[in-house]
C-alpha positions in Angstrom: 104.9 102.1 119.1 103.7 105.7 118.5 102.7 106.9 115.4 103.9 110.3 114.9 101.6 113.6 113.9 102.9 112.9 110.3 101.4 110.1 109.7 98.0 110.7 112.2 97.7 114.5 110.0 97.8 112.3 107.1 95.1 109.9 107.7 92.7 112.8 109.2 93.4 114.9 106.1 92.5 112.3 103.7 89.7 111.2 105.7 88.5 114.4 105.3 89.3 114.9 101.4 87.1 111.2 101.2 84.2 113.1 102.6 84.5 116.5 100.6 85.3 115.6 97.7 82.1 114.7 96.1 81.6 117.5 93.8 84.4 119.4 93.8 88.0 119.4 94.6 89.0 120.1 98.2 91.4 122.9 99.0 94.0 122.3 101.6 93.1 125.7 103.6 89.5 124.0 103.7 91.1 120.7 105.4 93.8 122.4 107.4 90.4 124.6 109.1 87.7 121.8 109.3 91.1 119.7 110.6 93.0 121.7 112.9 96.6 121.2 110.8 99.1 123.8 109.9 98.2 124.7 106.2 102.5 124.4 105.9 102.4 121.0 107.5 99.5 119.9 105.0 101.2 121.4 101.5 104.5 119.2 103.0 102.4 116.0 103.8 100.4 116.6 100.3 103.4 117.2 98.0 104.0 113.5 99.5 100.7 111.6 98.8 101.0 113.5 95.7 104.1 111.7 94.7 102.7 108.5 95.5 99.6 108.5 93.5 97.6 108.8 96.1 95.9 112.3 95.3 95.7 114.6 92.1 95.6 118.3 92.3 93.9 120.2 90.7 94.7 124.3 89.2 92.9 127.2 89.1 90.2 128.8 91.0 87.8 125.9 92.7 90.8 124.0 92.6 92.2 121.9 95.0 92.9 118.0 95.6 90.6 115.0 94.7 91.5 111.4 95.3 93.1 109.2 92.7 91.3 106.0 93.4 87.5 105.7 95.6 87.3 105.8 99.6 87.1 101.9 99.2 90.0 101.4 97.3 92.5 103.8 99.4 94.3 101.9 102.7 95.1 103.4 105.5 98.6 101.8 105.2 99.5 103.3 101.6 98.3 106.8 103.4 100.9 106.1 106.4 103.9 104.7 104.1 103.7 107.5 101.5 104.3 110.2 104.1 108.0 108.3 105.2 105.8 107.3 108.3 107.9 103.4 109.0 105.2 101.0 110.8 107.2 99.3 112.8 107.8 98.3 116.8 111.0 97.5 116.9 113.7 100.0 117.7 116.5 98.1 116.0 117.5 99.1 112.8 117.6 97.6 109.5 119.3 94.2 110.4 119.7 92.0 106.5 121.7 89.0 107.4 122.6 90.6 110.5 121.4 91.0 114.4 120.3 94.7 115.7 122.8 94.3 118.1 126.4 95.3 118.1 127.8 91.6 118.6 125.2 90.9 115.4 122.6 89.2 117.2 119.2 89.8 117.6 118.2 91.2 120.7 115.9 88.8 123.0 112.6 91.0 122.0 113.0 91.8 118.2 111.1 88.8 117.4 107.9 90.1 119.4 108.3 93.6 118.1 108.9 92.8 114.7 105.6 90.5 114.6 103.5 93.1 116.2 104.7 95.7 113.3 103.1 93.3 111.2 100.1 92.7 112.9 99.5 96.6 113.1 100.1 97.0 109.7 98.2 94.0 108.3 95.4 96.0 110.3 96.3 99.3 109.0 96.3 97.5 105.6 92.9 96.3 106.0 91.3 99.6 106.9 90.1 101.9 104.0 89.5 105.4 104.0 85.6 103.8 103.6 85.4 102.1 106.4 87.0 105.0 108.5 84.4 107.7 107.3 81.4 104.6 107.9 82.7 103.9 111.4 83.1 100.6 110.6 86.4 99.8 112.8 84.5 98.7 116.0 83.7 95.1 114.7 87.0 94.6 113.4 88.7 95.5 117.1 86.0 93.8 118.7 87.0 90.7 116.6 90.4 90.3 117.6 89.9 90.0 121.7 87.4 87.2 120.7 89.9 85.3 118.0 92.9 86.0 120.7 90.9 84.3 123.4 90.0 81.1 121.4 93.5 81.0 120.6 94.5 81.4 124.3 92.0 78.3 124.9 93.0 76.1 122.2 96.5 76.5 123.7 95.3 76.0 127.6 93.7 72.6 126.1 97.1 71.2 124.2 99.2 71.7 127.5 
């Protein structure tokens, strides 16, 4: 899975909104500098996180945008879903009641794809704009090798 600029532009912009916006709204021209984004590509991406309650603007001079909701409250997920970004593995399409293939079956891999979009965004969903600015994402990955491994065991021991 690769998560396209769209959604990556997103996170790093409101990231950076999280940490500016202390006093004062941020203006996108100040993100799209300190960021390295297209100031086009951010008033687009914006106009969507807008829409989805994600961020307020503000008008007039010393305007700009402020979150809606803390740094603690925001997910990383909501950030990612509001700019059309899917999070999913899978390359089939929508399936319903029927297979991603053309005979309507699944195909021999959807299952494993489809779980792993959930597992990246149950992690996505778990991350807040917070813990991103705190650096707090290191004992969270480090977390999941360890749980995988006593689950690898615990499996090793049934057989």
């Amino acid at each position: 899975m690769k998560l396209s600029t769209k959604g990556r532009y997103a996170v790093m912009a409101m990231v950076d909104l999280a940490r500016h916006a202390q006093a004062k709204p941020v203006s996108l021209s100040d993100i799209a500098t300190r960021q390295e984004i297209s100031l086009s590509y951010l008033e687009q991406l914006f106009a969507r996180l807008r829409r989805a309650g994600l961020v307020k603007s503000v008008r007039g001079p010393g305007g700009g945008y402020r979150l809606t909701r803390g740094s603690a409250e925001t997910r990383v997920s909501e950030i990612i879903l509001a700019v059309d970004e899917p999070i999913k593995a899978t390359r089939c399409t929508e399936m319903g009641a029927t297979g991603c293939r053309a005979d309507r079956s699944k195909c021999l891999t959807h299952d494993l794809w489809e779980e792993l979009g959930n597992q990246i965004h149950a992690f996505l969903s778990s991350v807040t704009l917070l813990d991103v600015l705190e650096r707090r994402l290191a004992p969270r990955l480090a977390e999941a090798p360890a749980a995988a491994a006593n689950n690898d065991s615990s499996m090793a021991a049934a057989s």
